[in-house]
DOKE-946925 format. One record per residue: residue number from 1; x, y, z of N, C-alpha, C in turn; residue in three letters. Coordinates in pm, whole numbers. Example, Ala and Ser with C-alpha at 12.3 -4.5 7.8 and 13.67 -1.06 7.14 Angstrom:
2
<rec seq="1" n_c1="1319" n_c2="-569" n_c3="780" ca_c1="1230" ca_c2="-450" ca_c3="780" c_c1="1320" c_c2="-330" c_c3="780" type="ala"/>
<rec seq="2" n_c1="1285" n_c2="-225" n_c3="708" ca_c1="1367" ca_c2="-106" ca_c3="714" c_c1="1290" c_c2="3" c_c3="787" type="ser"/>
//
This chain:
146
<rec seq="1" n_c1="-371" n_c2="303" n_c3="2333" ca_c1="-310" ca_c2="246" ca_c3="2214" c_c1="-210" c_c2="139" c_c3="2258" type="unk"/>
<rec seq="2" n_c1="-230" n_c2="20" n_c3="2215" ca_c1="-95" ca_c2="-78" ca_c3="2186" c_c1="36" c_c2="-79" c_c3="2196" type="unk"/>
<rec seq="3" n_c1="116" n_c2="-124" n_c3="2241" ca_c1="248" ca_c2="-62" ca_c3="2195" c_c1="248" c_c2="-137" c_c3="2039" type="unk"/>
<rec seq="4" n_c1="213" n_c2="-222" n_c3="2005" ca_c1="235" ca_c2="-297" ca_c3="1858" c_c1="154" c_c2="-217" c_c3="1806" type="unk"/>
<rec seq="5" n_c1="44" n_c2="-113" n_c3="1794" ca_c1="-29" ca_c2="16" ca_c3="1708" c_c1="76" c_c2="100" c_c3="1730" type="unk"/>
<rec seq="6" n_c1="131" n_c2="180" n_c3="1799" ca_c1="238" ca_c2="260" ca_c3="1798" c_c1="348" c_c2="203" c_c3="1761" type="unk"/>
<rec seq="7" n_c1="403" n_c2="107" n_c3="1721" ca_c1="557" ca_c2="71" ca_c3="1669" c_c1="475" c_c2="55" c_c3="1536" type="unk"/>
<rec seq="8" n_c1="342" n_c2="-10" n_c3="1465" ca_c1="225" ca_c2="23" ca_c3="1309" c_c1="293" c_c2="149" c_c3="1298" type="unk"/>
<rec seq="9" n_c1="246" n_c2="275" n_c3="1386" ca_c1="217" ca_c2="392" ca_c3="1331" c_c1="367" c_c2="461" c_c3="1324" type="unk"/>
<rec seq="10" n_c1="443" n_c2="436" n_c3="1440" ca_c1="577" ca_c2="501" ca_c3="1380" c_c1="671" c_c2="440" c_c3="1269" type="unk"/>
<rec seq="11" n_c1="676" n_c2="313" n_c3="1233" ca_c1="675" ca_c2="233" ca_c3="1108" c_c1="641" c_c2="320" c_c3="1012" type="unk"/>
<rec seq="12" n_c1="511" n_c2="362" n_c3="1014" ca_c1="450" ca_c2="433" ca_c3="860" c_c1="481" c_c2="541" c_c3="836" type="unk"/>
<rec seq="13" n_c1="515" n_c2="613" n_c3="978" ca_c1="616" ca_c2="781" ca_c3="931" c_c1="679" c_c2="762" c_c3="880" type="unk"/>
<rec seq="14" n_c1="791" n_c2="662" n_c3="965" ca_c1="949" ca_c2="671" ca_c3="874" c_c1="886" c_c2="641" c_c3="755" type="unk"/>
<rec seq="15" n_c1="851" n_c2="534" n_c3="739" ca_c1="876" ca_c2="521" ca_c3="596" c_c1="818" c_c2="624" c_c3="496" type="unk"/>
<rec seq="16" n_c1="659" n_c2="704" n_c3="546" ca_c1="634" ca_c2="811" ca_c3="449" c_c1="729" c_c2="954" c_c3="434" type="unk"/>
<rec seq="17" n_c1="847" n_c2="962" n_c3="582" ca_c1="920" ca_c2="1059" ca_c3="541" c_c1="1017" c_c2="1002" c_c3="423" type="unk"/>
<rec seq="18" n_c1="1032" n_c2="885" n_c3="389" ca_c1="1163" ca_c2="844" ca_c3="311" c_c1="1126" c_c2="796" c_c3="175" type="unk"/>
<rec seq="19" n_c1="937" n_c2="757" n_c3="130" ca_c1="858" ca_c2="743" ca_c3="48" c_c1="860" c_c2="859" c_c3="-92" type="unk"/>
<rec seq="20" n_c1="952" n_c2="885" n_c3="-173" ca_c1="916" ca_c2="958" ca_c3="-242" c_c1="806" c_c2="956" c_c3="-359" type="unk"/>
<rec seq="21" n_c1="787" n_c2="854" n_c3="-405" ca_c1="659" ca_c2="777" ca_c3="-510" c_c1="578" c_c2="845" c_c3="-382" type="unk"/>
<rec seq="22" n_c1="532" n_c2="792" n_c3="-298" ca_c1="384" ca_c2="802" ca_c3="-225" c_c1="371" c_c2="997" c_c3="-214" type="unk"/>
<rec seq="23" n_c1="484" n_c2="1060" n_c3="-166" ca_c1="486" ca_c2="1200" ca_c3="-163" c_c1="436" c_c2="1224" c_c3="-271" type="unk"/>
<rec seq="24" n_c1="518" n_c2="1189" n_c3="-378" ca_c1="501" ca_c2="1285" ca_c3="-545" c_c1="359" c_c2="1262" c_c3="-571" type="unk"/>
<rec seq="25" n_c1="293" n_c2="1111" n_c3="-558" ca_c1="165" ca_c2="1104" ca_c3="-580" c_c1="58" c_c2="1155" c_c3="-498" type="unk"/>
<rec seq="26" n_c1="82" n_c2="1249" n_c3="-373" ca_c1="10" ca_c2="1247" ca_c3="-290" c_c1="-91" c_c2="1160" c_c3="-238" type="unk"/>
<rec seq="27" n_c1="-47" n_c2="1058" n_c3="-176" ca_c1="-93" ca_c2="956" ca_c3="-145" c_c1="-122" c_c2="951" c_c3="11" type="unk"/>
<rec seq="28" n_c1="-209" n_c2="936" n_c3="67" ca_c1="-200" ca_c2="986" ca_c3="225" c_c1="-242" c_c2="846" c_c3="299" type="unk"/>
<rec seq="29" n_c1="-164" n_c2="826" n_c3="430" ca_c1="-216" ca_c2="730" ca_c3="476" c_c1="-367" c_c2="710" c_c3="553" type="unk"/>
<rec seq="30" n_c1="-427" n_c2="609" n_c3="543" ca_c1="-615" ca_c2="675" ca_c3="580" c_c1="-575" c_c2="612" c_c3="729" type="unk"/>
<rec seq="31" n_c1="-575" n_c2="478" n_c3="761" ca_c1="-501" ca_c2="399" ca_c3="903" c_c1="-384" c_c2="316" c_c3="818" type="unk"/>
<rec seq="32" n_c1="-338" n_c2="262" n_c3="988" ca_c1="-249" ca_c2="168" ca_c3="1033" c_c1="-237" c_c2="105" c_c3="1120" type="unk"/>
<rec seq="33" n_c1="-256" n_c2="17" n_c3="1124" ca_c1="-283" ca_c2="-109" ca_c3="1240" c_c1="-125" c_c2="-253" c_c3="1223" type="unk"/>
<rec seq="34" n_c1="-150" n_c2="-278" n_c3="1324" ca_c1="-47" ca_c2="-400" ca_c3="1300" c_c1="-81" c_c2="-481" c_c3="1160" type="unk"/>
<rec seq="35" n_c1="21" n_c2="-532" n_c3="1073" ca_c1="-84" ca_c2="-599" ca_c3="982" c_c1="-168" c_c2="-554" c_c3="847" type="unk"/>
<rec seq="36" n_c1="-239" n_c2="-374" n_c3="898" ca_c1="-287" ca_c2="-351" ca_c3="776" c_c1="-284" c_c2="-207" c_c3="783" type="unk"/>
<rec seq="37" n_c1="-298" n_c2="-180" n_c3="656" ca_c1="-264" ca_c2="-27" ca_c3="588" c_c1="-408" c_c2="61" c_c3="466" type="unk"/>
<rec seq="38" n_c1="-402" n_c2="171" n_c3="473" ca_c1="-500" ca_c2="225" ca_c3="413" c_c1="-425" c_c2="295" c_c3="374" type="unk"/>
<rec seq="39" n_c1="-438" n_c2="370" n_c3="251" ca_c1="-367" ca_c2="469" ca_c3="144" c_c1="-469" c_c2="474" c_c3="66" type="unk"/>
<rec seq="40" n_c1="-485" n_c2="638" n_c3="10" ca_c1="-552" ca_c2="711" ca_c3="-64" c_c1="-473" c_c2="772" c_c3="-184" type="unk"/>
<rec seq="41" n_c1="-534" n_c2="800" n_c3="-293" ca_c1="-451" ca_c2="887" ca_c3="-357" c_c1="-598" c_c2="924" c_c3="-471" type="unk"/>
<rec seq="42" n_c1="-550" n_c2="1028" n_c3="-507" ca_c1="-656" ca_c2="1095" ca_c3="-651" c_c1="-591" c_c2="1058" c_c3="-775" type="unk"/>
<rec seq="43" n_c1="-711" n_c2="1015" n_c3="-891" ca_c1="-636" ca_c2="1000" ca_c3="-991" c_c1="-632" c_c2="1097" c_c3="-1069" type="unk"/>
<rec seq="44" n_c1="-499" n_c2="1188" n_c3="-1090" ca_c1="-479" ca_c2="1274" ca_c3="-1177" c_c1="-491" c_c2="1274" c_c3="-1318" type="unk"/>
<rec seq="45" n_c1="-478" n_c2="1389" n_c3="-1405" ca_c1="-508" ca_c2="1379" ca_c3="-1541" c_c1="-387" c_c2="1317" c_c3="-1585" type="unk"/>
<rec seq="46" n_c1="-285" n_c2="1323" n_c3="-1523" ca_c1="-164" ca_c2="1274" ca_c3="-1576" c_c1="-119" c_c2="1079" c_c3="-1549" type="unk"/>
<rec seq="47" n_c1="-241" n_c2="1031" n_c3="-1507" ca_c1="-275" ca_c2="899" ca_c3="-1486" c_c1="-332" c_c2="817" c_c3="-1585" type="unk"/>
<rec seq="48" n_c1="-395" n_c2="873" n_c3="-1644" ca_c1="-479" ca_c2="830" ca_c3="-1776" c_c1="-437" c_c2="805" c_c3="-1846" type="unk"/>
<rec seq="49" n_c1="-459" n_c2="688" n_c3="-1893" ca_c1="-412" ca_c2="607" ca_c3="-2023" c_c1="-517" c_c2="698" c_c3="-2175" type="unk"/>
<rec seq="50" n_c1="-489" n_c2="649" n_c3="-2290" ca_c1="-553" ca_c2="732" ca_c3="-2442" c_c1="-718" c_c2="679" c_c3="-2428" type="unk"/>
<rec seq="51" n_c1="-771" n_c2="597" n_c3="-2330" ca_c1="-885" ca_c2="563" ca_c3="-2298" c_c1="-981" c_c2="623" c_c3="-2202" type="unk"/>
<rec seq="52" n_c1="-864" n_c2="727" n_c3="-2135" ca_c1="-955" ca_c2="805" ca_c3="-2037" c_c1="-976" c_c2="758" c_c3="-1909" type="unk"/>
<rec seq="53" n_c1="-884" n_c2="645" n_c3="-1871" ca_c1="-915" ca_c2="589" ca_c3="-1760" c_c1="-762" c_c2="533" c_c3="-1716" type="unk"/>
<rec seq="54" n_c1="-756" n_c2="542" n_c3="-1584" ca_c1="-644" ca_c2="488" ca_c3="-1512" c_c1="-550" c_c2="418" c_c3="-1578" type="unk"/>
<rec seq="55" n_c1="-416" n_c2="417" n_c3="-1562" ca_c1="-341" ca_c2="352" ca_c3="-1642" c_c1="-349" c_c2="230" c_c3="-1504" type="unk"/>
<rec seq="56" n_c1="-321" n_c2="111" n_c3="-1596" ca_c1="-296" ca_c2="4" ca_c3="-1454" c_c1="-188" c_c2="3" c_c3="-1374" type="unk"/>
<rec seq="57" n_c1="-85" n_c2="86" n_c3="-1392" ca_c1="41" ca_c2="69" ca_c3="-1345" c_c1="6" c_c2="171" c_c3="-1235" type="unk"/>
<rec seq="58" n_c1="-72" n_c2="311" n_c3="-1226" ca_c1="-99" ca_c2="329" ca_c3="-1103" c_c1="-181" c_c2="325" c_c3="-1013" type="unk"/>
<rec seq="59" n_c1="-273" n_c2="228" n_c3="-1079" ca_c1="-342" ca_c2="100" ca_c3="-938" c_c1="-282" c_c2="-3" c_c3="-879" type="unk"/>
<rec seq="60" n_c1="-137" n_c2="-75" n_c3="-991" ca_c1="-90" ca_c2="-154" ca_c3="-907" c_c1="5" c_c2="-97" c_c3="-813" type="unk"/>
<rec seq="61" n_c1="43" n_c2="9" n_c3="-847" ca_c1="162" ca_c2="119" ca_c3="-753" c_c1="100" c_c2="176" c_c3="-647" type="unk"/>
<rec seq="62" n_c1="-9" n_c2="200" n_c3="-646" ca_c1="-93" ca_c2="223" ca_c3="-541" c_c1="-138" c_c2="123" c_c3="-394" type="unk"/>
<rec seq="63" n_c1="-192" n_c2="9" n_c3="-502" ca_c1="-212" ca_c2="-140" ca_c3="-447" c_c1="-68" c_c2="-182" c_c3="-372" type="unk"/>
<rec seq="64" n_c1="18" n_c2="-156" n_c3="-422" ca_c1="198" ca_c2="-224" ca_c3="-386" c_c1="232" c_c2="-158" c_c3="-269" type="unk"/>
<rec seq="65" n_c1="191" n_c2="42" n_c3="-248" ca_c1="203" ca_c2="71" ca_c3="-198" c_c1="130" c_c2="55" c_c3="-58" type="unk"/>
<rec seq="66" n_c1="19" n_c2="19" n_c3="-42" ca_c1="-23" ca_c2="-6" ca_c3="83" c_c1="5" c_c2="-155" c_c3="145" type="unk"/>
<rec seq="67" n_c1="47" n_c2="-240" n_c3="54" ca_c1="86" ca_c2="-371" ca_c3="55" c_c1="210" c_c2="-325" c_c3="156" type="unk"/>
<rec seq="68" n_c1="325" n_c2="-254" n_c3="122" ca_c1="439" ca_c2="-236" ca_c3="161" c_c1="394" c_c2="-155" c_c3="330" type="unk"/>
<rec seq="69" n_c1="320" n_c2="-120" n_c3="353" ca_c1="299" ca_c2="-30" ca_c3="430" c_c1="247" c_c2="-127" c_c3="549" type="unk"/>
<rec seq="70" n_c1="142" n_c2="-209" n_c3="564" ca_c1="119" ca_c2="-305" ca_c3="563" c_c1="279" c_c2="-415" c_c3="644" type="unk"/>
<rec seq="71" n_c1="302" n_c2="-463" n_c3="517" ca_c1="398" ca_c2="-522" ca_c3="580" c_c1="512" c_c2="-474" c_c3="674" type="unk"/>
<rec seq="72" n_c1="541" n_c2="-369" n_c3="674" ca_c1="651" ca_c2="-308" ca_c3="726" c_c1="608" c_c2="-265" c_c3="869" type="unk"/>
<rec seq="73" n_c1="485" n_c2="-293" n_c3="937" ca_c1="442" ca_c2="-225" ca_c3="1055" c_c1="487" c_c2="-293" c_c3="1145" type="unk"/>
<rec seq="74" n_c1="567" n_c2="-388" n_c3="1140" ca_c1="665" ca_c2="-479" ca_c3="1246" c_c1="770" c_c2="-428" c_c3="1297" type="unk"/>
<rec seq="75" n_c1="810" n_c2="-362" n_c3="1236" ca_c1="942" ca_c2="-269" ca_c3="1247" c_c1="1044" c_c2="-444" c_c3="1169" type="unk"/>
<rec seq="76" n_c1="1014" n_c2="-473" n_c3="1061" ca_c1="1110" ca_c2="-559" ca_c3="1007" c_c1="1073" c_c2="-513" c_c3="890" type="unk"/>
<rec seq="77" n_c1="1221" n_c2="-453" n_c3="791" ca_c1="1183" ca_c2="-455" ca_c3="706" c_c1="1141" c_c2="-532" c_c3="608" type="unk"/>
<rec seq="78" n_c1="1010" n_c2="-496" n_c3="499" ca_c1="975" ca_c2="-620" ca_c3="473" c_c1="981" c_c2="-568" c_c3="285" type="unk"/>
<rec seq="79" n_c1="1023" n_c2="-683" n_c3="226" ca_c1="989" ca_c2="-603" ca_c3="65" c_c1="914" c_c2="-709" c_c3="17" type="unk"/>
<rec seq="80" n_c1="888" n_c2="-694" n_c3="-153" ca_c1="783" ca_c2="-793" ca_c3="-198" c_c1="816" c_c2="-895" c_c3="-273" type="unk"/>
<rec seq="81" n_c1="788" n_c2="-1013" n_c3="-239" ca_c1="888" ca_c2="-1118" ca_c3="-281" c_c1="801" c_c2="-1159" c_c3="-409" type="unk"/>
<rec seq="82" n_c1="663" n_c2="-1129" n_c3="-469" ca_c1="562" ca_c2="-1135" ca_c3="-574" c_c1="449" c_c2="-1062" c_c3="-539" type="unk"/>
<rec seq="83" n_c1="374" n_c2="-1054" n_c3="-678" ca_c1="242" ca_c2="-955" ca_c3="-672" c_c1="195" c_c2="-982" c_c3="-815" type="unk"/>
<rec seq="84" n_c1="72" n_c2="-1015" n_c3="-779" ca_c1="-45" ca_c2="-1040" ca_c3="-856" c_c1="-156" c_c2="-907" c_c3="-819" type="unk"/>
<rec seq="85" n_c1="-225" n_c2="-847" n_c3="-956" ca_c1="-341" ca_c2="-794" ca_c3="-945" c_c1="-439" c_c2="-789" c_c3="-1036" type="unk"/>
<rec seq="86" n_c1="-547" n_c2="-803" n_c3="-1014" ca_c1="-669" ca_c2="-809" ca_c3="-1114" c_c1="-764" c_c2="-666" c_c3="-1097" type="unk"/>
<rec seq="87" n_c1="-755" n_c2="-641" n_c3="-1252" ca_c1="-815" ca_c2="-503" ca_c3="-1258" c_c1="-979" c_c2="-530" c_c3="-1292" type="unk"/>
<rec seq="88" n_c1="-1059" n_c2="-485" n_c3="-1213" ca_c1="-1174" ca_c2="-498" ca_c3="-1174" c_c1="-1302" c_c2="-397" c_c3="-1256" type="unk"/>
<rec seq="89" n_c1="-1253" n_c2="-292" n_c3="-1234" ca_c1="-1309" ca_c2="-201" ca_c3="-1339" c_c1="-1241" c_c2="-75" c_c3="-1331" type="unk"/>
<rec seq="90" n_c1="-1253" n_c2="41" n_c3="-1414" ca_c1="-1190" ca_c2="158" ca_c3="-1475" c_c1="-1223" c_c2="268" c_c3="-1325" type="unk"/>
<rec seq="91" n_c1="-1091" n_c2="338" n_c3="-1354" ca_c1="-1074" ca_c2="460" ca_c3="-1235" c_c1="-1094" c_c2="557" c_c3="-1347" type="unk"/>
<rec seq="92" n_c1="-1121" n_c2="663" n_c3="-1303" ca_c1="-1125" ca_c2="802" ca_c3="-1421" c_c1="-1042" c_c2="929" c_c3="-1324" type="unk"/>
<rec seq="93" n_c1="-988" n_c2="1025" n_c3="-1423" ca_c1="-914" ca_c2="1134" ca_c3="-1341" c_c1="-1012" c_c2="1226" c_c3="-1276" type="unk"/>
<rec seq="94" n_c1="-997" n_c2="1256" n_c3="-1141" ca_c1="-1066" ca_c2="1323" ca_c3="-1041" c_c1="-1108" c_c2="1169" c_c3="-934" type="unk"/>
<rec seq="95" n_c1="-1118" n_c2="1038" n_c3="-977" ca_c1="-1171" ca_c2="967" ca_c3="-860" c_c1="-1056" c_c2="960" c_c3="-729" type="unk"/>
<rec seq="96" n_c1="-1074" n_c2="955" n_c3="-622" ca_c1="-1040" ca_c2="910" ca_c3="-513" c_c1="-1021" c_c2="782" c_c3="-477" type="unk"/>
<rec seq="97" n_c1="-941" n_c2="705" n_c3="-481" ca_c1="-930" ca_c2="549" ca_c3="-426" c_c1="-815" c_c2="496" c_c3="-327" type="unk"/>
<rec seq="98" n_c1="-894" n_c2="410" n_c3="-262" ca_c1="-846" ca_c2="406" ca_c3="-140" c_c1="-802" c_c2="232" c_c3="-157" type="unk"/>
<rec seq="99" n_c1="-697" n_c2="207" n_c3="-72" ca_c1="-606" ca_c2="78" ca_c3="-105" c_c1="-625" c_c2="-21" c_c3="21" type="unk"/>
<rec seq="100" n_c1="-665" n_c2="-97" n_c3="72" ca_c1="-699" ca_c2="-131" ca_c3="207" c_c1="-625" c_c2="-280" c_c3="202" type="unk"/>
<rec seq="101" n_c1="-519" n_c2="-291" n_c3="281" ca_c1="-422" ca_c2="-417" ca_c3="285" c_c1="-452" c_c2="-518" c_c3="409" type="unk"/>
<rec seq="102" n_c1="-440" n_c2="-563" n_c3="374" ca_c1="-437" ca_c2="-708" ca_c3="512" c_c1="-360" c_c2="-825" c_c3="484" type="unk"/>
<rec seq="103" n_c1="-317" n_c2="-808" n_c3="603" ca_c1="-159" ca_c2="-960" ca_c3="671" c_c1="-323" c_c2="-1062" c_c3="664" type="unk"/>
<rec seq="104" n_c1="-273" n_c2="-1154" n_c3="576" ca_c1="-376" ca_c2="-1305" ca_c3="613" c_c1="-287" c_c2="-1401" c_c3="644" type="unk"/>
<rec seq="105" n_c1="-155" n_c2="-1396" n_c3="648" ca_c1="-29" ca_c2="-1459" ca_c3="699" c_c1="68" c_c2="-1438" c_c3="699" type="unk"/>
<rec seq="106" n_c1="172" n_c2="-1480" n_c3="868" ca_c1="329" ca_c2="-1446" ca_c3="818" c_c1="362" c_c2="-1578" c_c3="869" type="unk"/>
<rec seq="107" n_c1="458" n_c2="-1642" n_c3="778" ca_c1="503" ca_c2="-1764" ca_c3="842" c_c1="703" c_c2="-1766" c_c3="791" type="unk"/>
<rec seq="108" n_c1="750" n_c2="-1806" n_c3="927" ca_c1="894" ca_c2="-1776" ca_c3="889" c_c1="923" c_c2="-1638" c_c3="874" type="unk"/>
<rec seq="109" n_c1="1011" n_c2="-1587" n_c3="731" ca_c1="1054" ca_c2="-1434" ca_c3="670" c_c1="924" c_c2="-1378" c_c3="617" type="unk"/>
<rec seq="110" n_c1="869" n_c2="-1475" n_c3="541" ca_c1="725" ca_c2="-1505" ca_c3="439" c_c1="630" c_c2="-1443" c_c3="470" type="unk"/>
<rec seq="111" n_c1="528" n_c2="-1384" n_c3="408" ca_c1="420" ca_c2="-1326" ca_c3="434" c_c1="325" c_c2="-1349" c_c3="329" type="unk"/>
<rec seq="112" n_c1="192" n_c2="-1318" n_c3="310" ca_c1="91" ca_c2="-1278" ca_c3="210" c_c1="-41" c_c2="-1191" c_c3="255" type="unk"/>
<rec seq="113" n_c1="-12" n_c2="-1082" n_c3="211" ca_c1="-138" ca_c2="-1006" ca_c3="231" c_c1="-204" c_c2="-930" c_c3="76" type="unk"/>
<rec seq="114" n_c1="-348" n_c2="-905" n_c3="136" ca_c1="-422" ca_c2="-906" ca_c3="26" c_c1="-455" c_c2="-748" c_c3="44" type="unk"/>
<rec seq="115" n_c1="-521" n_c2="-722" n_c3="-122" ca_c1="-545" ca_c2="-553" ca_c3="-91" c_c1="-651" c_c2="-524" c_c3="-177" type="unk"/>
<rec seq="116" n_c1="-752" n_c2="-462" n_c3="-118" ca_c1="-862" ca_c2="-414" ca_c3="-217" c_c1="-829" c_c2="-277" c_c3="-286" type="unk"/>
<rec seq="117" n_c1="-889" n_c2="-224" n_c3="-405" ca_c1="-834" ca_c2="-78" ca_c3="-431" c_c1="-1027" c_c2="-71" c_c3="-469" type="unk"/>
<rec seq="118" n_c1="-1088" n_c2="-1" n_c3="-393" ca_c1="-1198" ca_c2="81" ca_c3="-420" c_c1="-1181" c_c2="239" c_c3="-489" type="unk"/>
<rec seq="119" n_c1="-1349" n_c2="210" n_c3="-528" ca_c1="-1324" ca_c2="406" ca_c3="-516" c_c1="-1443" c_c2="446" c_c3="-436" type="unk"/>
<rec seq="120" n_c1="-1385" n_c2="501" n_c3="-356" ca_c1="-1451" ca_c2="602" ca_c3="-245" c_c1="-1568" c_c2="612" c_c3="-249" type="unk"/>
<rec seq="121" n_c1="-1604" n_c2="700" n_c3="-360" ca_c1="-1720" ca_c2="749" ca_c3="-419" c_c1="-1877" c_c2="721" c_c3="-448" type="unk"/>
<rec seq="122" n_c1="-1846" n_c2="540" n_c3="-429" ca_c1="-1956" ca_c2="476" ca_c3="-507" c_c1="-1911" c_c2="316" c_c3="-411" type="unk"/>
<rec seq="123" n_c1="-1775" n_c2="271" n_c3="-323" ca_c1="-1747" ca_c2="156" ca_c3="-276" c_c1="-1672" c_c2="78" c_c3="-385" type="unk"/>
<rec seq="124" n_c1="-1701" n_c2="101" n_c3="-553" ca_c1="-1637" ca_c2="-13" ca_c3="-629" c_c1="-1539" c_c2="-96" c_c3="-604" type="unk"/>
<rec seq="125" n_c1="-1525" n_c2="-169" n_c3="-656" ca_c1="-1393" ca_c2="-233" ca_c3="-628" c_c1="-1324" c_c2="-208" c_c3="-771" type="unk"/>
<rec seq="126" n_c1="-1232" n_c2="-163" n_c3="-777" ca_c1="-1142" ca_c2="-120" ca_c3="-871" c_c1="-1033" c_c2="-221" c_c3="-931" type="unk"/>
<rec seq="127" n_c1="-1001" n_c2="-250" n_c3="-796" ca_c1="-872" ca_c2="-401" ca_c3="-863" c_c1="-830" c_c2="-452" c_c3="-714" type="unk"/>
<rec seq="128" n_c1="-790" n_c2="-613" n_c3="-732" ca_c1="-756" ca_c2="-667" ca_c3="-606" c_c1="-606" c_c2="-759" c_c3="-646" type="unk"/>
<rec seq="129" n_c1="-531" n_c2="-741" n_c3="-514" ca_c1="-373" ca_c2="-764" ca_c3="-497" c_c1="-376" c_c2="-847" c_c3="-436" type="unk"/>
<rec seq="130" n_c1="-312" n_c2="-933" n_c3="-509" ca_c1="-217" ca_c2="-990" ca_c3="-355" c_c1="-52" c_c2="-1010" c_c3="-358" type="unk"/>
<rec seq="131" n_c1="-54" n_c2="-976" n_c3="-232" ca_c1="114" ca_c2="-967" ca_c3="-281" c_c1="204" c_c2="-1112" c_c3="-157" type="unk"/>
<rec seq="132" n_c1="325" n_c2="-1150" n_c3="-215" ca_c1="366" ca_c2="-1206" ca_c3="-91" c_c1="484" c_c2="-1107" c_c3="-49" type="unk"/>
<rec seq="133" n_c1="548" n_c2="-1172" n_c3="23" ca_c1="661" ca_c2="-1025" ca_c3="167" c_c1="806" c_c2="-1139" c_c3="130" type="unk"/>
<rec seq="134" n_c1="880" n_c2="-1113" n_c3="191" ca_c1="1015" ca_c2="-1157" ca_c3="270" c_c1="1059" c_c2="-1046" c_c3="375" type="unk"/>
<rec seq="135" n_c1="1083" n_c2="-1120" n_c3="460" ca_c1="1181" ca_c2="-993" ca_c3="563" c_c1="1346" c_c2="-1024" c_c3="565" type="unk"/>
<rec seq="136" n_c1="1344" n_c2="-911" n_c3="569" ca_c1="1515" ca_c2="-887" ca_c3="570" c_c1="1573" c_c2="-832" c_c3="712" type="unk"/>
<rec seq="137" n_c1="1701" n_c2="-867" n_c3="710" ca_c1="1700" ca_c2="-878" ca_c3="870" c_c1="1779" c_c2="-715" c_c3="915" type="unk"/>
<rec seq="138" n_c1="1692" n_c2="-642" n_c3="923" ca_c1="1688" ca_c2="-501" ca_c3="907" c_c1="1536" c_c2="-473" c_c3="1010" type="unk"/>
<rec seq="139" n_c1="1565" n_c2="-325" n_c3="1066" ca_c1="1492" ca_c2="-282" ca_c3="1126" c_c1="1434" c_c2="-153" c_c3="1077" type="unk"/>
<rec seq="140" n_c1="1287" n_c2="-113" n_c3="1069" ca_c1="1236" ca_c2="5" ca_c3="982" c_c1="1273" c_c2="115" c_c3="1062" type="unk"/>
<rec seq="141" n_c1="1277" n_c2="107" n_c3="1233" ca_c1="1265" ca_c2="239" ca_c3="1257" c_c1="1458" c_c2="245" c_c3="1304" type="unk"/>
<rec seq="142" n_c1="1472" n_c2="207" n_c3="1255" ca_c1="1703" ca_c2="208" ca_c3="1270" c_c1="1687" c_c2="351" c_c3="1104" type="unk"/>
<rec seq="143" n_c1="1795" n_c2="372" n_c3="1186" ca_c1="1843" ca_c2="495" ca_c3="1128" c_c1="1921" c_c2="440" c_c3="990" type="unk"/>
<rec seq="144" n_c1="2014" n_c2="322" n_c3="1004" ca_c1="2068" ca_c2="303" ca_c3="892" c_c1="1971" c_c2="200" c_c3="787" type="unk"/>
<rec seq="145" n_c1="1864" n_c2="166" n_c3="786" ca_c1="1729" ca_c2="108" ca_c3="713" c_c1="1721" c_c2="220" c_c3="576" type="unk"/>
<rec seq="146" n_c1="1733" n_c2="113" n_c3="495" ca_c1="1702" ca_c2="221" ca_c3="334" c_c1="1614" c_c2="141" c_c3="232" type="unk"/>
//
């Protein structure tokens, strides 16, 4: 392993020990690589909009979340300076979907990476992100980082 895959992967502890959204949702990380992030989560009954299908707010919370995960594997902390997503087609409660992020650039503080949200099950594509970054001049794996 890398030392830049191991400073990815200890990046994504801290932050999933300090992640309470990703805990409560049970959201698990699938990989982590320099750059890019995988996150899973099930959509619960308590996700569903009066249509029976995913509310969009937790595909884009999902989507945001591997975005963040993603960016932060530098050990700089990184937050989201914008985010765009297009909802692609309907999640239903019981699907599985998985969030798959990628760095397509960092220039300067600046970043933009993109994120697919599939479902597992079948490959769909569910909805696609893109988000841009800033870094702040903070370190993820420092103790005083919040």
């Amino acid at each position: 392993m890398s030392d830049a895959a191991e400073v990815a992967r200890q990046c994504a502890e801290t932050m999933y020990r300090r992640d309470r959204v990703a805990q409560d949702l049970a959201m698990r990380i699938a990989e982590i690589a320099p750059g890019r992030a995988r996150l899973r989560m099930t959509v619960g009954d308590t996700m569903v909009n009066g249509f029976g299908i995913a509310h969009g707010g937790y595909l884009f919370l999902l989507a945001d979340s591997a975005f963040a995960y993603a960016c932060n594997t530098h050990d700089s902390v990184t937050v989201a300076a914008s985010a765009d997503v297009v909802f692609v087609a309907p999640a239903r409660s019981g699907d599985v979907l998985e969030a798959t992020a990628v760095e397509r650039t960092r220039y300067g503080r600046s970043g933009v990476y993109d994120v697919t949200v599939r479902r597992l099950s079948d490959g769909a594509v569910i909805a696609e992100f893109r988000g841009g970054s800033r870094t702040r001049d903070e370190r993820v794996l420092s103790d005083d980082s919040s």
